[in-house]
PDB file of N, CA, C and O in Angstrom:
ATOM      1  N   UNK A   1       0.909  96.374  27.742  1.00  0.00           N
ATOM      2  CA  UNK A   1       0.201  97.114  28.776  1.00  0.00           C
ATOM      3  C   UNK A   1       0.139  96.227  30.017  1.00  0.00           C
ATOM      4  O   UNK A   1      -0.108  95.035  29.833  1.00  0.00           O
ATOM      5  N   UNK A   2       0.366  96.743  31.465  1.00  0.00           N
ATOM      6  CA  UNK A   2       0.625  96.282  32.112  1.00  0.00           C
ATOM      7  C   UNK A   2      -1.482  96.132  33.168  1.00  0.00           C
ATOM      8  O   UNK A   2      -1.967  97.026  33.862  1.00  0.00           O
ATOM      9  N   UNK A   3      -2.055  94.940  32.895  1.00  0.00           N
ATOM     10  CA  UNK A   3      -2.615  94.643  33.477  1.00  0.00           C
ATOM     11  C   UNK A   3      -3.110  94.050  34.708  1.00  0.00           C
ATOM     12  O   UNK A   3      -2.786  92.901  35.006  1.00  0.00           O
ATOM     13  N   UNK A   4      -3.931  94.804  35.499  1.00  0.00           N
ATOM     14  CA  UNK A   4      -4.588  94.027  36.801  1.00  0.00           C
ATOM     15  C   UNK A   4      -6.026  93.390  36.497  1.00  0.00           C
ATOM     16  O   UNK A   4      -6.880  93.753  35.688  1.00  0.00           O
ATOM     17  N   UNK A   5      -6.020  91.969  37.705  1.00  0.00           N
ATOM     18  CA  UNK A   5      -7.550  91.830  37.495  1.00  0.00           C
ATOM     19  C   UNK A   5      -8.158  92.461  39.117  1.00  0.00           C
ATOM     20  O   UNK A   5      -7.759  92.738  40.248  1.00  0.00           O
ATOM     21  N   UNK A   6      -8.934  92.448  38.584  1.00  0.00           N
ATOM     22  CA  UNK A   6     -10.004  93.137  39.814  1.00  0.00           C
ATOM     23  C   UNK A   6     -11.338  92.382  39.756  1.00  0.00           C
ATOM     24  O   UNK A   6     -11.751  91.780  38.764  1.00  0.00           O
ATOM     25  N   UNK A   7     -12.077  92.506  41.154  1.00  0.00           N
ATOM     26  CA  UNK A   7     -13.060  91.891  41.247  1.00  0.00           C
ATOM     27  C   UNK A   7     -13.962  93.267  41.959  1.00  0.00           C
ATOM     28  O   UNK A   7     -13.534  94.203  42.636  1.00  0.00           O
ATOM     29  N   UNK A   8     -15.263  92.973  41.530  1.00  0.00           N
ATOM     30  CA  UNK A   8     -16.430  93.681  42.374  1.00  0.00           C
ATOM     31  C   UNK A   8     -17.831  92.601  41.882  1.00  0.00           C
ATOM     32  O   UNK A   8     -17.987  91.687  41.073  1.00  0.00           O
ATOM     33  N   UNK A   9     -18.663  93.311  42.876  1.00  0.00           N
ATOM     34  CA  UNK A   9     -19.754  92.824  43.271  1.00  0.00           C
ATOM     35  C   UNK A   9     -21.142  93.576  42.736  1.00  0.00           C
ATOM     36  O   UNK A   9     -21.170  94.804  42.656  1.00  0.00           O
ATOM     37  N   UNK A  10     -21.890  93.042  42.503  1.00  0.00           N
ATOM     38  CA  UNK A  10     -23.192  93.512  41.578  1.00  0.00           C
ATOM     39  C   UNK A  10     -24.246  92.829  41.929  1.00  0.00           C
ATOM     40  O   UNK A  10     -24.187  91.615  42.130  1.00  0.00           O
ATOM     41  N   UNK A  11     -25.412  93.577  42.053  1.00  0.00           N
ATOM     42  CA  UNK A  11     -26.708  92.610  42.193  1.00  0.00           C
ATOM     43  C   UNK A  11     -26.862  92.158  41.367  1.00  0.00           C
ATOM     44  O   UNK A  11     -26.277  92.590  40.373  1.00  0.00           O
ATOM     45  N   UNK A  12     -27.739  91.007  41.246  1.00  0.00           N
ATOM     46  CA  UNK A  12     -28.197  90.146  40.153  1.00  0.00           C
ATOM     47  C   UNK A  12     -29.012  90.638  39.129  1.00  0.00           C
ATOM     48  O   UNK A  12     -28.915  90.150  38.003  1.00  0.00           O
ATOM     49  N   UNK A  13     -29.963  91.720  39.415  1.00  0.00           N
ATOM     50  CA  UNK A  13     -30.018  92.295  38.290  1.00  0.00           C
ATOM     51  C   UNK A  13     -29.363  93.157  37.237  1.00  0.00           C
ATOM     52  O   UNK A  13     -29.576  93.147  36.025  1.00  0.00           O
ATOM     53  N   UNK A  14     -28.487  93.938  37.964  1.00  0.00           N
ATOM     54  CA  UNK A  14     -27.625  94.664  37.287  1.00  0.00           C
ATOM     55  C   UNK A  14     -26.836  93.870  36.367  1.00  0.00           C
ATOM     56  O   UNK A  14     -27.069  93.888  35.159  1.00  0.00           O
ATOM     57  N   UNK A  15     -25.785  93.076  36.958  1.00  0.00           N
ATOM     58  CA  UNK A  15     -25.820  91.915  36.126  1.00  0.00           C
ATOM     59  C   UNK A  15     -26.207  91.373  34.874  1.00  0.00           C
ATOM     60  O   UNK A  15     -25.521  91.244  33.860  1.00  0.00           O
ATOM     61  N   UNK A  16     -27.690  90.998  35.124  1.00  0.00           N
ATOM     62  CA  UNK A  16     -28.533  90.504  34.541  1.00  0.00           C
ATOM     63  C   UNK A  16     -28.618  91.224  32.827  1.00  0.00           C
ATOM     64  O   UNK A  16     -28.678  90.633  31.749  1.00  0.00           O
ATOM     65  N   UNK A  17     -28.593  92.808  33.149  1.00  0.00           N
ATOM     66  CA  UNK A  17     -29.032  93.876  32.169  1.00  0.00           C
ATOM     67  C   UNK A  17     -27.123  94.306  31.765  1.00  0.00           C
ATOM     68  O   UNK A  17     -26.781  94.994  30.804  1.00  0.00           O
ATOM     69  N   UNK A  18     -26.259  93.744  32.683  1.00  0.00           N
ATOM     70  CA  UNK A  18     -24.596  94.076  32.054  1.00  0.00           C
ATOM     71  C   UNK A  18     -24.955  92.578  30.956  1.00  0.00           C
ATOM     72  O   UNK A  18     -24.464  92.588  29.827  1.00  0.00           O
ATOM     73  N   UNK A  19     -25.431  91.913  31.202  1.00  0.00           N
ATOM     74  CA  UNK A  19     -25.089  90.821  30.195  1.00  0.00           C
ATOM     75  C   UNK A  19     -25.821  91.040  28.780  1.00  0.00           C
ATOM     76  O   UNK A  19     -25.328  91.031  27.652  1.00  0.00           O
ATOM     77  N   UNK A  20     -27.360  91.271  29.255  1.00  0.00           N
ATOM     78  CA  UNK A  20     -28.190  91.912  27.738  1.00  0.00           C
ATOM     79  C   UNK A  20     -27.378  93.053  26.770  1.00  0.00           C
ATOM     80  O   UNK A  20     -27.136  93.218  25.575  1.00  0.00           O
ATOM     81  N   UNK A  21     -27.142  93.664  27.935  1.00  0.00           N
ATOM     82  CA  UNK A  21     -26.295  94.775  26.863  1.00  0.00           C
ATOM     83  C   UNK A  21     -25.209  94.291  26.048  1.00  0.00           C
ATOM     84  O   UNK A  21     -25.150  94.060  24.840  1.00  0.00           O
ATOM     85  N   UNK A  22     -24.350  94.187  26.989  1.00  0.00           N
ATOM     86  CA  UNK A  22     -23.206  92.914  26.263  1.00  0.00           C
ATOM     87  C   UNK A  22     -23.369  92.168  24.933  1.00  0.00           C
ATOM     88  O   UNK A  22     -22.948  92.515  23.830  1.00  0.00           O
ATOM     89  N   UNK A  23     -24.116  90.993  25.290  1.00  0.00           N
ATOM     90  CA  UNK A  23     -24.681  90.217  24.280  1.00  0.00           C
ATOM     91  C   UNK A  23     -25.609  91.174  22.813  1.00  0.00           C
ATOM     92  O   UNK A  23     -25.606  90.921  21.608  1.00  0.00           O
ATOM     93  N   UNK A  24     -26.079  91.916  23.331  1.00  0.00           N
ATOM     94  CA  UNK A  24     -26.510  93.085  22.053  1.00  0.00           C
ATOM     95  C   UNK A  24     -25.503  93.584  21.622  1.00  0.00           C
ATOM     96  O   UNK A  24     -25.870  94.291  20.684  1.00  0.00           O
ATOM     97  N   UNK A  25     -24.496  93.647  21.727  1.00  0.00           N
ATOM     98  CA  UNK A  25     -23.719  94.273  21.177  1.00  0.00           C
ATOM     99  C   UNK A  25     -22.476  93.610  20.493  1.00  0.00           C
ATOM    100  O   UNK A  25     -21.644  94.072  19.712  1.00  0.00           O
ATOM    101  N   UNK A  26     -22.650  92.239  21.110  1.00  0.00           N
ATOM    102  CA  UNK A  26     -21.973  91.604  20.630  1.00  0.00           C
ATOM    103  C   UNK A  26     -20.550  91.274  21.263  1.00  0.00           C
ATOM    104  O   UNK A  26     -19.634  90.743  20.634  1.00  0.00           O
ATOM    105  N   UNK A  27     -20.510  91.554  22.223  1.00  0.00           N
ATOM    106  CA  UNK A  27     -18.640  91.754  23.030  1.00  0.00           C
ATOM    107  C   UNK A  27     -19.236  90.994  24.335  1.00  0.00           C
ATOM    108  O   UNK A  27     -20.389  90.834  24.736  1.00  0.00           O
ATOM    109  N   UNK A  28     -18.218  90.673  24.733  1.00  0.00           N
ATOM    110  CA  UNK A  28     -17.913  89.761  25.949  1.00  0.00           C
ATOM    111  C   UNK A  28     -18.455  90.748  27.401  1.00  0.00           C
ATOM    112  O   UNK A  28     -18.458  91.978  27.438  1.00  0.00           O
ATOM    113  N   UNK A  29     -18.772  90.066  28.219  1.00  0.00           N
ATOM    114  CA  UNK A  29     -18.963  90.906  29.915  1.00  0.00           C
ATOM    115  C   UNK A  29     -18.034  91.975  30.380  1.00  0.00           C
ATOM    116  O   UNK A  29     -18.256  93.020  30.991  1.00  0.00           O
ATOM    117  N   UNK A  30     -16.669  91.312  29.822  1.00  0.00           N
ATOM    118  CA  UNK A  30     -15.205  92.299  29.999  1.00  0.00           C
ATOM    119  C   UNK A  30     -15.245  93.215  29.082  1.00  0.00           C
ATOM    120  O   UNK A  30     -15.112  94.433  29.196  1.00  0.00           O
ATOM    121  N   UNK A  31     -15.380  92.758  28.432  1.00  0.00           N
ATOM    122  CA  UNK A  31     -15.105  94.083  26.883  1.00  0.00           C
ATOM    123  C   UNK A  31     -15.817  95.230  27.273  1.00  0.00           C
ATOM    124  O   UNK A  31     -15.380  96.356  27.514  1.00  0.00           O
ATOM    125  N   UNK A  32     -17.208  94.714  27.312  1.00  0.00           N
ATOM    126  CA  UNK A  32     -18.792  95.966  27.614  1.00  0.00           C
ATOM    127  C   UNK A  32     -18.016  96.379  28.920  1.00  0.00           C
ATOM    128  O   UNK A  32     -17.253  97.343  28.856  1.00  0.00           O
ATOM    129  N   UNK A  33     -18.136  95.866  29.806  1.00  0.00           N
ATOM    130  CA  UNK A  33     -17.284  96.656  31.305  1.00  0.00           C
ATOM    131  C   UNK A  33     -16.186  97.560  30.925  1.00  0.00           C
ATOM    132  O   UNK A  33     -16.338  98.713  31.328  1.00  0.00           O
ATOM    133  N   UNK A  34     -14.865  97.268  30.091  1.00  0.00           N
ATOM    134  CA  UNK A  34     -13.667  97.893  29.867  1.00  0.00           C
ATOM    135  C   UNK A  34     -13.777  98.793  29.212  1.00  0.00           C
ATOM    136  O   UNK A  34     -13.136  99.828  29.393  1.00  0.00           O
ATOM    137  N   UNK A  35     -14.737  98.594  28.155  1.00  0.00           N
ATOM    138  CA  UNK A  35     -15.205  99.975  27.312  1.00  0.00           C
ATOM    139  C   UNK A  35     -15.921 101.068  28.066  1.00  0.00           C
ATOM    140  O   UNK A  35     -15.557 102.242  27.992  1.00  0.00           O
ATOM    141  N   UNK A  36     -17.053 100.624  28.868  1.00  0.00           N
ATOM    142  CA  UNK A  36     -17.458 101.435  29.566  1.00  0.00           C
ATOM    143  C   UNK A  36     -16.689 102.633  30.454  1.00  0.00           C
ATOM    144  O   UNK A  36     -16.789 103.839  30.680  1.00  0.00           O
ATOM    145  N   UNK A  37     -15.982 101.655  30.751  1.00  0.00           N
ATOM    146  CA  UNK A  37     -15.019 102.229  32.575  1.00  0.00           C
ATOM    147  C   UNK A  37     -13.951 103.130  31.561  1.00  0.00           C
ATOM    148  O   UNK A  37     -13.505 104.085  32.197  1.00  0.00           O
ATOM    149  N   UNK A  38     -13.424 103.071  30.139  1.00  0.00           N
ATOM    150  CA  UNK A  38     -13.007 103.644  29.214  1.00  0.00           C
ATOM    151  C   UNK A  38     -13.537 104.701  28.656  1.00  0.00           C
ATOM    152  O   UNK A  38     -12.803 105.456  28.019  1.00  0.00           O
ATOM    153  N   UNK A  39     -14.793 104.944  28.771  1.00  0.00           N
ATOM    154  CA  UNK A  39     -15.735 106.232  27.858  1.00  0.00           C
ATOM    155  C   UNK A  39     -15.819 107.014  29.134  1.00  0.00           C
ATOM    156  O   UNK A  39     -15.414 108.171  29.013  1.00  0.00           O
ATOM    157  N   UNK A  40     -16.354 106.586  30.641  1.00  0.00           N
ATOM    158  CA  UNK A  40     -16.414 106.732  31.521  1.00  0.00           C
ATOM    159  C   UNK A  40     -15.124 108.076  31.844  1.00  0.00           C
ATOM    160  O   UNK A  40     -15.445 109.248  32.038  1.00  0.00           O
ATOM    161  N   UNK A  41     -13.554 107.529  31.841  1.00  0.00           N
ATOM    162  CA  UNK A  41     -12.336 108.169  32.357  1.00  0.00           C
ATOM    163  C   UNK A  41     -12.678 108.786  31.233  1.00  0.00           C
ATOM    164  O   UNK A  41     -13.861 109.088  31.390  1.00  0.00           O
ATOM    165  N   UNK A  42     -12.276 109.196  30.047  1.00  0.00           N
ATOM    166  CA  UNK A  42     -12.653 109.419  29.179  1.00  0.00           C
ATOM    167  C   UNK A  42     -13.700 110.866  29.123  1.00  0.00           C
ATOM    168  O   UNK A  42     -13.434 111.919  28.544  1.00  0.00           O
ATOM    169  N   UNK A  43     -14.730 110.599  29.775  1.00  0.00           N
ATOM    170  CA  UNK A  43     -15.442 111.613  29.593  1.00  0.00           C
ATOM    171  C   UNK A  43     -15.482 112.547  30.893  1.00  0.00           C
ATOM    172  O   UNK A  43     -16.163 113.558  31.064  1.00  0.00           O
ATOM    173  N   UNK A  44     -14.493 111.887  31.839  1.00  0.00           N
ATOM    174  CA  UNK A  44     -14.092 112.945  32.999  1.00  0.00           C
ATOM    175  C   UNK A  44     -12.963 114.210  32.600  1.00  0.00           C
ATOM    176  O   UNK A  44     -12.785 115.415  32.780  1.00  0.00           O
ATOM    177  N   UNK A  45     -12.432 113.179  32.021  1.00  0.00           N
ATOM    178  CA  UNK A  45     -11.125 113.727  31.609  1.00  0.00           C
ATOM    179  C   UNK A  45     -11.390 115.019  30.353  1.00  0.00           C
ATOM    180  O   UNK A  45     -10.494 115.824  30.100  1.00  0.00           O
ATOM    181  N   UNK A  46     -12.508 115.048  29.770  1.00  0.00           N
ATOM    182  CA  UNK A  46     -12.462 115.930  28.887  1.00  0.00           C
ATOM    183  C   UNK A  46     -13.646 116.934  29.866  1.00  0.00           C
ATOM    184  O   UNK A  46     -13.452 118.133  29.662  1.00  0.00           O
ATOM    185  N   UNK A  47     -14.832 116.643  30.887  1.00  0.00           N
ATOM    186  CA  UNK A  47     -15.131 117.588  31.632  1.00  0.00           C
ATOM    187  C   UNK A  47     -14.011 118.357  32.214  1.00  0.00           C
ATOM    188  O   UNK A  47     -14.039 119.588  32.208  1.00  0.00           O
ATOM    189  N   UNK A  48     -12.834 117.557  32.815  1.00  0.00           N
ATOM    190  CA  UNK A  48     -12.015 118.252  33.766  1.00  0.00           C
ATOM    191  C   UNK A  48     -11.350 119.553  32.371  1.00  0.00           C
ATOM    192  O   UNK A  48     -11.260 120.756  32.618  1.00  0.00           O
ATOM    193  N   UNK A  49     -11.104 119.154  31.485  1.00  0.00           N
ATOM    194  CA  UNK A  49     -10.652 120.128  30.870  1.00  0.00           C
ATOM    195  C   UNK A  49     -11.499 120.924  29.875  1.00  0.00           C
ATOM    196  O   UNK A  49     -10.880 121.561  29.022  1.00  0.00           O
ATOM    197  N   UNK A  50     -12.423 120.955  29.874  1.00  0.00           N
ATOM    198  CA  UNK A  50     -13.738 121.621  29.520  1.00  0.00           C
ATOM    199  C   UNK A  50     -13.751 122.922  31.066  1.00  0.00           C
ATOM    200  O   UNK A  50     -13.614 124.111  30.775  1.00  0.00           O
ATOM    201  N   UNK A  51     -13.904 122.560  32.434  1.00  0.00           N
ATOM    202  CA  UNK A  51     -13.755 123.224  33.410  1.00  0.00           C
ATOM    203  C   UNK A  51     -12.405 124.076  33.420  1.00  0.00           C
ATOM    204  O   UNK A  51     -12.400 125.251  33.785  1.00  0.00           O
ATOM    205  N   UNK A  52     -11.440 123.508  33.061  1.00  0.00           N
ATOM    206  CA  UNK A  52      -9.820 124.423  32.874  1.00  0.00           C
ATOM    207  C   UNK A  52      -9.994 125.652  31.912  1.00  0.00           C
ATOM    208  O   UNK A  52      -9.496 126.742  32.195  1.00  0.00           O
ATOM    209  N   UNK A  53     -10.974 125.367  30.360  1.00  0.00           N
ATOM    210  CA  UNK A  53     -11.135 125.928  29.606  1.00  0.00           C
ATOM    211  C   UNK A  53     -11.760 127.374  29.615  1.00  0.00           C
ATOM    212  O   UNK A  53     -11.532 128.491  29.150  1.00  0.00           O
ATOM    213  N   UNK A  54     -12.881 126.575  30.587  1.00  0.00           N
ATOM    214  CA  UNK A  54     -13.987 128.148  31.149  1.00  0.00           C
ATOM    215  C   UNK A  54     -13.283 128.901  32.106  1.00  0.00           C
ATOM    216  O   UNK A  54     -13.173 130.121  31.989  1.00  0.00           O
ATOM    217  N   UNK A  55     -12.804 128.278  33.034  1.00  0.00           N
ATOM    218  CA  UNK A  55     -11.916 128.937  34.284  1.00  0.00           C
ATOM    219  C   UNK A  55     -10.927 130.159  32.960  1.00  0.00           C
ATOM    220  O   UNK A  55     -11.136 131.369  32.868  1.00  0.00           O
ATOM    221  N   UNK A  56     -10.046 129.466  32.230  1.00  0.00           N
ATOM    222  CA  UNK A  56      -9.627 130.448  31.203  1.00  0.00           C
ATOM    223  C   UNK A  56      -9.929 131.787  30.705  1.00  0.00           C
ATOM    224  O   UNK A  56      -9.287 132.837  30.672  1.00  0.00           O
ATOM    225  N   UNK A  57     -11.532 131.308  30.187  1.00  0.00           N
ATOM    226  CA  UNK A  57     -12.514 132.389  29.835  1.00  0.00           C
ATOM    227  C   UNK A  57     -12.580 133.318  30.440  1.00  0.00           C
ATOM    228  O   UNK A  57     -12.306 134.439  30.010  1.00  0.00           O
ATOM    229  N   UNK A  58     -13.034 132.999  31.801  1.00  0.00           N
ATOM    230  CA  UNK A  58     -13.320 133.998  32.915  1.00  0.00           C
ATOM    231  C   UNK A  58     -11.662 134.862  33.635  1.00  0.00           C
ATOM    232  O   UNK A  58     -11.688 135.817  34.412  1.00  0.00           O
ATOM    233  N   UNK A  59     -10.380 134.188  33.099  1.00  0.00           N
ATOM    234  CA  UNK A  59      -9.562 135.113  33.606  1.00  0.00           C
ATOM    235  C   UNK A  59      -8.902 136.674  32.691  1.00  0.00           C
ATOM    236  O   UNK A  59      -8.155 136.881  31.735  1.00  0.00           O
ATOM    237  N   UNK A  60      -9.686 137.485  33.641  1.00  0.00           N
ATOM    238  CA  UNK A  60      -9.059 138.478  33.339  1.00  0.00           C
ATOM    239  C   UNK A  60      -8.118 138.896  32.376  1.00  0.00           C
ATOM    240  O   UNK A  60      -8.209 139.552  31.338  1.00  0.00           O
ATOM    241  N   UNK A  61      -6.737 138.085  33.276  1.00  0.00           N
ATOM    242  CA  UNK A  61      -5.503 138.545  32.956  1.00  0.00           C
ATOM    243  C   UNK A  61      -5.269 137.676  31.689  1.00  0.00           C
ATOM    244  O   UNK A  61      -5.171 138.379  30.683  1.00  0.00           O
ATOM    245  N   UNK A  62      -5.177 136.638  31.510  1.00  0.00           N
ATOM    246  CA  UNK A  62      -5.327 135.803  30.021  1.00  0.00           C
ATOM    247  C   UNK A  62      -6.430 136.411  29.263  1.00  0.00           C
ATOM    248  O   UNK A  62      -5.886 137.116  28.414  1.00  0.00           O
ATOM    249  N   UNK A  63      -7.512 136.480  29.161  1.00  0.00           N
ATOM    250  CA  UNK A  63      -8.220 137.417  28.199  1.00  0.00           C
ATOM    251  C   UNK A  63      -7.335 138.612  28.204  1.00  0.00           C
ATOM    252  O   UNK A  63      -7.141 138.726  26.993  1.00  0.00           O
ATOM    253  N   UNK A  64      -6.738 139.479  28.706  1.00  0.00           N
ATOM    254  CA  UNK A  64      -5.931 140.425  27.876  1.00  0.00           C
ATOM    255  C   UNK A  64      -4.874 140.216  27.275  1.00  0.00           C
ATOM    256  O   UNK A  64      -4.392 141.060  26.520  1.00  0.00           O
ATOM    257  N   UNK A  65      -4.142 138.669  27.577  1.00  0.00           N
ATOM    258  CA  UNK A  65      -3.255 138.891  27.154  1.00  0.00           C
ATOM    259  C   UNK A  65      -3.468 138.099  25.443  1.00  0.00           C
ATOM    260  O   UNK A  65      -2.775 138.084  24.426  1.00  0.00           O
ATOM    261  N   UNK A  66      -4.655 137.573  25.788  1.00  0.00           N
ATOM    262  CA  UNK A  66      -4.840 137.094  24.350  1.00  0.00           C
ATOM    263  C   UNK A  66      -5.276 137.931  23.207  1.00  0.00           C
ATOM    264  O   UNK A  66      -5.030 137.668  22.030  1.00  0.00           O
ATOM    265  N   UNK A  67      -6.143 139.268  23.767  1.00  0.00           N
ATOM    266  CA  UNK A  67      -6.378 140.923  22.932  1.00  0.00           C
ATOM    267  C   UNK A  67      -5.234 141.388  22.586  1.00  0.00           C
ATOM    268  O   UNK A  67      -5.117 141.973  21.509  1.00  0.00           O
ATOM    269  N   UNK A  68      -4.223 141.222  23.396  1.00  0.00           N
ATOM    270  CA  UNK A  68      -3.021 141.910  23.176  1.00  0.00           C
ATOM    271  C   UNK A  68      -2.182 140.917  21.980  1.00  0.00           C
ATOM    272  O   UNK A  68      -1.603 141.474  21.047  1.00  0.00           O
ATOM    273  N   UNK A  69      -2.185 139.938  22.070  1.00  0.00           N
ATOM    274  CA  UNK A  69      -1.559 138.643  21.127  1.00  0.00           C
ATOM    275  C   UNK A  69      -2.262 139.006  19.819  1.00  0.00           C
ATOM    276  O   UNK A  69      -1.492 139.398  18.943  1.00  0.00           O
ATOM    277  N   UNK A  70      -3.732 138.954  19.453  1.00  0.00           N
ATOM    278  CA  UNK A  70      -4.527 139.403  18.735  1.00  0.00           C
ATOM    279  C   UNK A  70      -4.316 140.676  18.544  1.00  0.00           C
ATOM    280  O   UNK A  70      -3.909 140.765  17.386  1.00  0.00           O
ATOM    281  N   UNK A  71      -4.359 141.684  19.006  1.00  0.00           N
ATOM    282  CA  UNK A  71      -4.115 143.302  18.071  1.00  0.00           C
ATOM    283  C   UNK A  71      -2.670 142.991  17.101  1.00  0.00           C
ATOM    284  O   UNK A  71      -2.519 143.085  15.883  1.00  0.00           O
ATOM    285  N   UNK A  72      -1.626 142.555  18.268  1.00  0.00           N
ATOM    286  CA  UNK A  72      -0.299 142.307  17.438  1.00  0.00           C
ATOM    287  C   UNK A  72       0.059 141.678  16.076  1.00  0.00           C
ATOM    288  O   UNK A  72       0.848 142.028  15.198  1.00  0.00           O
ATOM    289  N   UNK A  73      -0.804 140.609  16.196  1.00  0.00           N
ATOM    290  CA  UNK A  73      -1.015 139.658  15.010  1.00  0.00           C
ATOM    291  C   UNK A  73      -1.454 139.723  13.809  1.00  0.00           C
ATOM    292  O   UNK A  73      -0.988 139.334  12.739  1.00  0.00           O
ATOM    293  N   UNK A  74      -2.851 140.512  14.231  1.00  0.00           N
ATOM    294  CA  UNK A  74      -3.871 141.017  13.340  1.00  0.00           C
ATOM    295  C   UNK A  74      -3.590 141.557  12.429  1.00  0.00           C
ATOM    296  O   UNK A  74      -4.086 141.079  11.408  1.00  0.00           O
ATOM    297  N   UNK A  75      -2.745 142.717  12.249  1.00  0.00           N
ATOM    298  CA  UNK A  75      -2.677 143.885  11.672  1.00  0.00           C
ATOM    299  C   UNK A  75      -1.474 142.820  10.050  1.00  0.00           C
ATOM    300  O   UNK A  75      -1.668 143.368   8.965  1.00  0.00           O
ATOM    301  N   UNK A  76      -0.714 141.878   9.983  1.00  0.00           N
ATOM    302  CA  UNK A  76       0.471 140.985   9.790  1.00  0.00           C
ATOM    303  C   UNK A  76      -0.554 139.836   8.894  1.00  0.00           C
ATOM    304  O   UNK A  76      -0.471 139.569   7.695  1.00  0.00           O
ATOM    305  N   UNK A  77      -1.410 139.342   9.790  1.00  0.00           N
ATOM    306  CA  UNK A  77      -2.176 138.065   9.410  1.00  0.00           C
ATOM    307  C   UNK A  77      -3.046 138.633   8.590  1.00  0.00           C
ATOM    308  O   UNK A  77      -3.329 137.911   7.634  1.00  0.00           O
ATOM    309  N   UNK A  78      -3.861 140.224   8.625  1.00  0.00           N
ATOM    310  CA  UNK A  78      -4.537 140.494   7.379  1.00  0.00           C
ATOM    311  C   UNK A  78      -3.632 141.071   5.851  1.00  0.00           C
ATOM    312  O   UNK A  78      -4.264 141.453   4.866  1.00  0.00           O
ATOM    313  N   UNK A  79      -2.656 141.053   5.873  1.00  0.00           N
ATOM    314  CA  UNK A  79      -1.413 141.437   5.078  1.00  0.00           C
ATOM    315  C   UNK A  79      -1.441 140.311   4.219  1.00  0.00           C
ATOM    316  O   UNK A  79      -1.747 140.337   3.027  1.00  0.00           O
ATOM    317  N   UNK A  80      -0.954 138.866   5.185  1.00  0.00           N
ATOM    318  CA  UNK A  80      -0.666 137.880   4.357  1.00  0.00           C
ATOM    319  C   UNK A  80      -2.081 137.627   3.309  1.00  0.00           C
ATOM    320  O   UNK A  80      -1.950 137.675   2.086  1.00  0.00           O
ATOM    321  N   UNK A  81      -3.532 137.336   4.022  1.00  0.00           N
ATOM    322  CA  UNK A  81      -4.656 137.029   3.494  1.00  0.00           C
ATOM    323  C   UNK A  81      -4.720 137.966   2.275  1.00  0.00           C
ATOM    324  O   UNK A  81      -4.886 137.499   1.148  1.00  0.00           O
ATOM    325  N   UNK A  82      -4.593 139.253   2.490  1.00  0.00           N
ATOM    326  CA  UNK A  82      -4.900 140.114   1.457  1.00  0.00           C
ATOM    327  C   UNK A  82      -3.789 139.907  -0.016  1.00  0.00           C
ATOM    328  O   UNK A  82      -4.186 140.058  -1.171  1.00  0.00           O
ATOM    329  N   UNK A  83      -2.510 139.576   0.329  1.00  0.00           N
ATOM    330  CA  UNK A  83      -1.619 138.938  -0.584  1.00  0.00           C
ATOM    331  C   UNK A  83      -1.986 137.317  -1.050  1.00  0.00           C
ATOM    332  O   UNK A  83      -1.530 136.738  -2.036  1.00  0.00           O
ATOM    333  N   UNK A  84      -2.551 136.995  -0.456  1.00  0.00           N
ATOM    334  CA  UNK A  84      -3.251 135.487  -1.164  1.00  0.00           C
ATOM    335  C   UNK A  84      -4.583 135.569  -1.992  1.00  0.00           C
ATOM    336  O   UNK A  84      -4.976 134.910  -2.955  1.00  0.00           O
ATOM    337  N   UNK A  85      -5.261 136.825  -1.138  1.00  0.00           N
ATOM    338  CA  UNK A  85      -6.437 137.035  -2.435  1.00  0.00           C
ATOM    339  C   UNK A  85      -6.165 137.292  -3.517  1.00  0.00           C
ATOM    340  O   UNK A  85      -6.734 136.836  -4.508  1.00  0.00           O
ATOM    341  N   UNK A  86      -4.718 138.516  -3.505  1.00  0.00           N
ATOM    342  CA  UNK A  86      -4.268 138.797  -5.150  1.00  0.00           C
ATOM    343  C   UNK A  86      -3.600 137.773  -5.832  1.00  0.00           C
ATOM    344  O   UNK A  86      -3.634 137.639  -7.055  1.00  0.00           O
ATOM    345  N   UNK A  87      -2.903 136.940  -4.937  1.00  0.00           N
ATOM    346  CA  UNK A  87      -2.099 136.017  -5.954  1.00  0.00           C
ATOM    347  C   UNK A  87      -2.993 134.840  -6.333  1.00  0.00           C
ATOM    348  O   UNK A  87      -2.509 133.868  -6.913  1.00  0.00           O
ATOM    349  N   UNK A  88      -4.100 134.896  -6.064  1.00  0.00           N
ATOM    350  CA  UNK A  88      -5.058 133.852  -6.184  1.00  0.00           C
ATOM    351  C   UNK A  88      -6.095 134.216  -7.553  1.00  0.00           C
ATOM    352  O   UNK A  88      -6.693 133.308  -8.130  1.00  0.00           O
ATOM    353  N   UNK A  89      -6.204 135.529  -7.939  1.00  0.00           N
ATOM    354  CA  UNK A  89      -7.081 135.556  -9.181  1.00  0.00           C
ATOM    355  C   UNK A  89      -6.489 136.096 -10.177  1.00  0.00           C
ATOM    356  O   UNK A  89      -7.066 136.195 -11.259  1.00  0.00           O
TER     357      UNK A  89
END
């Protein structure tokens, strides 16, 4: 993996409470930072597609076409189930 270092700036308390945490947990200043800035992208990245998901919901034209996928299916997929209940007892 192709790494950069980077620098930023923090008050001294913040700091202060990045290191407690750290040290509670047992991992280095970097680690607690990298993990963070990791859960962080991480948990954008699954809002952003949590937002794609609903936008989905709300379209129209994909909700029909997924009723329409579903009627087609349906009628095929309860066929097979109903042939697995019999071959099953």
């Amino acid at each position: 993996m192709d790494r950069k270092r980077i620098t930023f700036d923090l008050d001294a308390t913040l700091l202060a409470k990045l290191d407690d945490s750290a040290r509670q947990q047992r991992v280095s200043r970097n680690r607690f930072i990298l993990d963070s800035v990791v859960r962080a992208v991480q948990d954008e990245e699954r809002r952003r597609i949590d937002c794609e998901f609903a936008a989905m919901a709300e379209d129209a034209e994909y909700c029909s076409g997924l009723l329409s996928i579903d009627r087609e299916l349906n009628a095929e997929s309860q066929l097979s189930w109903d042939q697995i209940d019999r071959d099953g007892r």
